[in-house]
C-alpha positions as CSV (number, residue, x, y, z in Angstrom):
1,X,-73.0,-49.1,-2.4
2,X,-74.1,-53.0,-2.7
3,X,-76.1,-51.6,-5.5
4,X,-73.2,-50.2,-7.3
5,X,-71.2,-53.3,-6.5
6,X,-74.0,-55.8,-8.3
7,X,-74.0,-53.7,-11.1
8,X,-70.2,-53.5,-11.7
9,X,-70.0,-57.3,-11.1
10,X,-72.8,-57.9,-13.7
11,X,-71.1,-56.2,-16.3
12,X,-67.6,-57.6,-15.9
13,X,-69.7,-61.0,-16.1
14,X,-70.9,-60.1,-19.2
15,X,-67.7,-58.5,-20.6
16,X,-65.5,-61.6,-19.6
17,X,-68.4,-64.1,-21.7
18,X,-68.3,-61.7,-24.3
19,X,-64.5,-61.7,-24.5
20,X,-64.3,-65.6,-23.9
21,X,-66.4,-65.7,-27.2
22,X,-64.3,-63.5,-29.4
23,X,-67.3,-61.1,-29.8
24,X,-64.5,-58.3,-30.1
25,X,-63.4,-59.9,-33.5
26,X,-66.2,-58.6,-34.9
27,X,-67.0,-55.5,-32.9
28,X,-63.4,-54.0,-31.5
29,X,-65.3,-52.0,-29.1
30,X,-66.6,-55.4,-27.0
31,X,-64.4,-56.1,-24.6
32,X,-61.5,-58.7,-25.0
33,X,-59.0,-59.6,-22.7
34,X,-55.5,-60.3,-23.3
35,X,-55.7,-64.1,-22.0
36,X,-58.2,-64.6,-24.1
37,X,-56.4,-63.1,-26.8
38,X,-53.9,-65.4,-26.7
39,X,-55.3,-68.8,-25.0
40,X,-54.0,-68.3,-21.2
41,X,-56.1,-70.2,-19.2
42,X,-58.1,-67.8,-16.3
43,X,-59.0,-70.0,-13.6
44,X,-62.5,-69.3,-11.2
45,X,-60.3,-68.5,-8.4
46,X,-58.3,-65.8,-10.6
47,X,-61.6,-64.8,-11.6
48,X,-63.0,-64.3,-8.1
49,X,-59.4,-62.7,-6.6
50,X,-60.4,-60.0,-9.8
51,X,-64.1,-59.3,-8.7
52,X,-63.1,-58.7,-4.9
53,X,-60.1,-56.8,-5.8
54,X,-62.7,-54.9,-8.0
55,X,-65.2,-54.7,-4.9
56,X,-62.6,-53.8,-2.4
57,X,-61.4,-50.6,-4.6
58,X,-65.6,-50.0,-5.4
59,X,-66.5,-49.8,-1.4
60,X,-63.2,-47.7,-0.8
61,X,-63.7,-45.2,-3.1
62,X,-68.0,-44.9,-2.2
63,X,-66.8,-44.7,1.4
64,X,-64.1,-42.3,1.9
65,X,-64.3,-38.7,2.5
66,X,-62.7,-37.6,-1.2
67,X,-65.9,-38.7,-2.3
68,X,-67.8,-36.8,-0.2
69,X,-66.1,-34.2,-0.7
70,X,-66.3,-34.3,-4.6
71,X,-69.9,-34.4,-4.1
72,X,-70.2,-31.6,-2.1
73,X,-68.8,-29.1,-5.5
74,X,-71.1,-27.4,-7.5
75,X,-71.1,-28.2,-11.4
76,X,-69.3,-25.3,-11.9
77,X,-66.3,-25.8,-10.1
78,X,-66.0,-29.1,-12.5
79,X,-63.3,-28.7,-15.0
80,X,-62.4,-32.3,-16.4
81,X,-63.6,-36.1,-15.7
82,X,-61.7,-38.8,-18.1
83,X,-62.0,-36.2,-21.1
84,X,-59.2,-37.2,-24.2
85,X,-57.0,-34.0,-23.8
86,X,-53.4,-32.9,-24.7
87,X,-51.0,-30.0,-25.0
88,X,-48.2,-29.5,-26.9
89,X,-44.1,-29.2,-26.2
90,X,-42.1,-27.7,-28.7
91,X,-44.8,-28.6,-31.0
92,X,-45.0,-32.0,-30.6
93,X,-48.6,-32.9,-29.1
94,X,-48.8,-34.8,-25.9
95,X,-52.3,-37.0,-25.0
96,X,-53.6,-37.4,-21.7
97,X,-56.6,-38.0,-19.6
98,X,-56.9,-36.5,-16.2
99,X,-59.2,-38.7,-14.4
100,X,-60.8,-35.6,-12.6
101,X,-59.9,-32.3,-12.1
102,X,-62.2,-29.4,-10.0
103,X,-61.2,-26.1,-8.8
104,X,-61.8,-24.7,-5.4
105,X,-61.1,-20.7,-5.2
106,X,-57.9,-19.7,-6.5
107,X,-56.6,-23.6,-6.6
108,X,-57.0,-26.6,-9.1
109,X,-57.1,-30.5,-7.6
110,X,-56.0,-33.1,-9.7
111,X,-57.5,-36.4,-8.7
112,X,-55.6,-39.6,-9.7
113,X,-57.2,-43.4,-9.4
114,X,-54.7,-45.8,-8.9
115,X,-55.8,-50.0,-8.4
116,X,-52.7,-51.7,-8.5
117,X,-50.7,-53.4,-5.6
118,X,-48.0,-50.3,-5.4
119,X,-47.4,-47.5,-4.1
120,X,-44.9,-44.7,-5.8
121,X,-43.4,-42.5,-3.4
122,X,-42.2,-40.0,-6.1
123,X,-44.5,-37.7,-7.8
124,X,-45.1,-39.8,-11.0
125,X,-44.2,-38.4,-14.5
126,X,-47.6,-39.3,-15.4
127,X,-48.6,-36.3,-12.6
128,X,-46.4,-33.9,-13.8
129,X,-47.9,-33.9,-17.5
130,X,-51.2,-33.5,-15.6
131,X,-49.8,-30.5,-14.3
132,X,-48.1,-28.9,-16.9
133,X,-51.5,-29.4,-19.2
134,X,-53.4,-27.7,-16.2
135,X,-51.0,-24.8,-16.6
136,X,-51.3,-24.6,-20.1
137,X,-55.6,-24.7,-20.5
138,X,-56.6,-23.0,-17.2
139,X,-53.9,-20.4,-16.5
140,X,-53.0,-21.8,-13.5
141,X,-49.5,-21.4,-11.6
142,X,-47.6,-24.6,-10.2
143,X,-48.0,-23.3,-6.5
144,X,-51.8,-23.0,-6.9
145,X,-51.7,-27.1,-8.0
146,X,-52.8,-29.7,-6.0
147,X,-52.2,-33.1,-7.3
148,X,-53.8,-36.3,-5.5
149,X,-53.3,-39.9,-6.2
150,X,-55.7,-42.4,-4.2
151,X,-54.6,-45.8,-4.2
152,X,-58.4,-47.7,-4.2
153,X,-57.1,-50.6,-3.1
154,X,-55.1,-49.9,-0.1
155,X,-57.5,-46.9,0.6
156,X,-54.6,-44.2,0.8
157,X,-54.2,-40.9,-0.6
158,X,-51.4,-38.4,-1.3
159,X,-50.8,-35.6,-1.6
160,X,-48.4,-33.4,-3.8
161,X,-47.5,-30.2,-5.0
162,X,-45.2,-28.8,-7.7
163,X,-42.8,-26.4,-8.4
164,X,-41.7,-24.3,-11.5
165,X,-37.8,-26.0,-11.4
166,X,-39.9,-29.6,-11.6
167,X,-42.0,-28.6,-14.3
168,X,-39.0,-27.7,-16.1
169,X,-37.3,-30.9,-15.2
170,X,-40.2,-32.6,-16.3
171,X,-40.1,-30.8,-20.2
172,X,-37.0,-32.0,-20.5
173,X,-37.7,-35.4,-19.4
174,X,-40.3,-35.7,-22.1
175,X,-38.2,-33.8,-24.9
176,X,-35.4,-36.6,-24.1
177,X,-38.7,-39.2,-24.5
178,X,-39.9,-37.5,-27.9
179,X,-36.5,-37.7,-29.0
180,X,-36.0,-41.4,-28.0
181,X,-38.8,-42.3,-30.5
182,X,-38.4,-39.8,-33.3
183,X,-34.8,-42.0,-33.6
184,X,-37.1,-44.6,-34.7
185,X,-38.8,-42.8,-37.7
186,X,-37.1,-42.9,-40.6
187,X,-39.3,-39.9,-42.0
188,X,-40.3,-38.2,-38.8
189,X,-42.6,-35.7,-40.1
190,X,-45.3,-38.3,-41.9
191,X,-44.6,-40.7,-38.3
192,X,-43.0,-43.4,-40.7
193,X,-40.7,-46.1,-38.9
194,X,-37.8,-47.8,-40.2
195,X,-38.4,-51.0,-41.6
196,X,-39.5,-53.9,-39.0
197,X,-35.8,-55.8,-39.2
198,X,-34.2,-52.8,-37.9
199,X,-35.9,-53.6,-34.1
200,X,-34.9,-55.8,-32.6
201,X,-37.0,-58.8,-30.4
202,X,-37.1,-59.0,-26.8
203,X,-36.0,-61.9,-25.8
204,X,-37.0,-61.6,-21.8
205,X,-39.9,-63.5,-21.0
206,X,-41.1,-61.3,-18.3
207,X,-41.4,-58.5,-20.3
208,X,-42.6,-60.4,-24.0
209,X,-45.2,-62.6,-21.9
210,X,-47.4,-59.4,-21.6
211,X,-46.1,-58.1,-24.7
212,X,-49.6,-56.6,-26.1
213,X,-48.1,-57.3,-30.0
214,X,-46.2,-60.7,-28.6
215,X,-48.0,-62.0,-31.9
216,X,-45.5,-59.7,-34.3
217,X,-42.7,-61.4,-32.1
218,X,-44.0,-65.3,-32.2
219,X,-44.4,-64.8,-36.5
């Protein structure tokens, strides 16, 4: 585990000189951080709260028993670890990436690593199109899913199930989502937006200050 520590330490050393540099300018698969990006100032102690954050969520994982018990299934009973995936609703196709998924006799687990500082207590949406893909590309009923989400941090697991009303519930929610940004196409079929003056600017600091395309906005 100390092992694995150093050598997860070393390499966000190197990504976060390498980012400080611009090196992702020239090569956008280098790493490159958003304060960088735009010139907010990381100080050591932010930089150190990051690396045991990063530690803490390292010797949690290493150490608890849904590791061990991962290890514990044969390659076969492997179907999915951070693969691009999607399905499609209505015709519409729908990305994902299921962190990892294995199957234990006539059940599927779907694994969830969370880092941040909060817990949900609601079965995310994010969960739910995890399970509906699982239905869709291994034939799998709702009652035979298991979905578990592992907070790293706090070292605490849940666990959920599904049910075929939910999964319903869910379609819609994403129909109603598809539909929300299709209103902003103004030729839906080639994915072509409406002129930029037709959106408006956020004006809410809390939300623009970590605006990933805050640059469109400050122009």
């Amino acid at each position: 585990m100390d092992e694995i520590v150093s050598i997860t330490l070393d390499q966000m050393r190197v990504e976060f000189r390498q980012s400080r540099a611009g090196t992702y300018w020239k090569n956008p698969k280098a790493c490159g951080l958003f304060e960088h990006e735009y010139g907010i100032e990381v100080t050591d102690e932010e930089w150190r709260e990051v690396a045991r954050h990063v530690e803490v969520c390292l010797r949690n994982f290493y150490g608890s028993d849904i590791y061990d018990g991962l290890r514990s299934h044969p390659r076969e009973d492997w179907l999915e670890v951070e693969e691009f995936s999607f399905f499609y609703l209505d015709g519409v196709k729908v990305n994902l990436s299921i962190d990892c998924a294995i199957r234990e006799k006539d059940y599927v687990f779907i694994y969830d690593w969370k880092t941040g500082r909060s817990i949900p207590e609601d079965l995310p949406i994010q969960l739910s199109c995890y399970a509906l893909y699982a239905m869709e590309k291994w034939h799998v009923a709702p009652e035979s899913l298991r979905m578990i989400e592992y907070n790293l941090l706090f070292n605490k697991k849940s666990w959920s199930t599904v049910t075929r009303g939910e999964m319903e519930e869910i379609k819609g929610y994403i129909r109603g989502s598809i539909k929300d940004m299709q209103s902003l196409l103004r030729d839906v079929r080639n994915n072509i937006p409406f002129e930029e003056e037709r959106f408006s600017k956020v004006e809410d600091e809390r939300v623009s200050g970590r605006c990933n395309f805050r640059k469109v906005c400050k122009a």
